[in-house]
C-alpha positions, 0 to 999 in steps of 0.5 A: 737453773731452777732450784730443787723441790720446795721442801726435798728434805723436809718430807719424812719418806717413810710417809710417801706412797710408792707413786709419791716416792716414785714422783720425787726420785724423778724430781730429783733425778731430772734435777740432778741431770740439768745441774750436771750439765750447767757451765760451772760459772753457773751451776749449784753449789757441791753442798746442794749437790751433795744435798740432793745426792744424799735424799735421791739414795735415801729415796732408793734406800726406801723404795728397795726395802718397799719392793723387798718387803713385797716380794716376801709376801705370799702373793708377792707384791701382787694383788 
């Protein structure tokens, strides 16, 4: 099983770019998919789970206002 991200909690979110924050939901959510499919003798612990759960929905969290924001502009997010 390989271990989550280096640093997946230590990173304030609000200082990602949008491909940054993109990068990392993947990240996690790739994670997320193979420690769902381990055997339970092997898989990680509910608290890492947990863990990573909570900063995949704080990264959703982060990249929905983001889009929001865009969509009022005048141009709508476009440049």
């Amino acid at each position: 099983m390989r271990t989550p991200p280096p640093g997946y909690t230590d990173t304030e979110l609000d200082s990602l770019s949008d491909t940054e924050l993109r990068d990392a939901h993947y990240e996690l959510s790739s994670w997320m998919e193979d420690a769902l499919g381990m055997p339970l003798d092997k898989a990680p612990s509910d608290d890492l789970y947990d863990d990573i759960h909570e900063r995949l929905s704080a990264i959703s969290q982060v990249r929905a206002l983001r889009q929001k924001e865009d969509l009022g502009t005048s141009d709508s997010g476009r440049f």
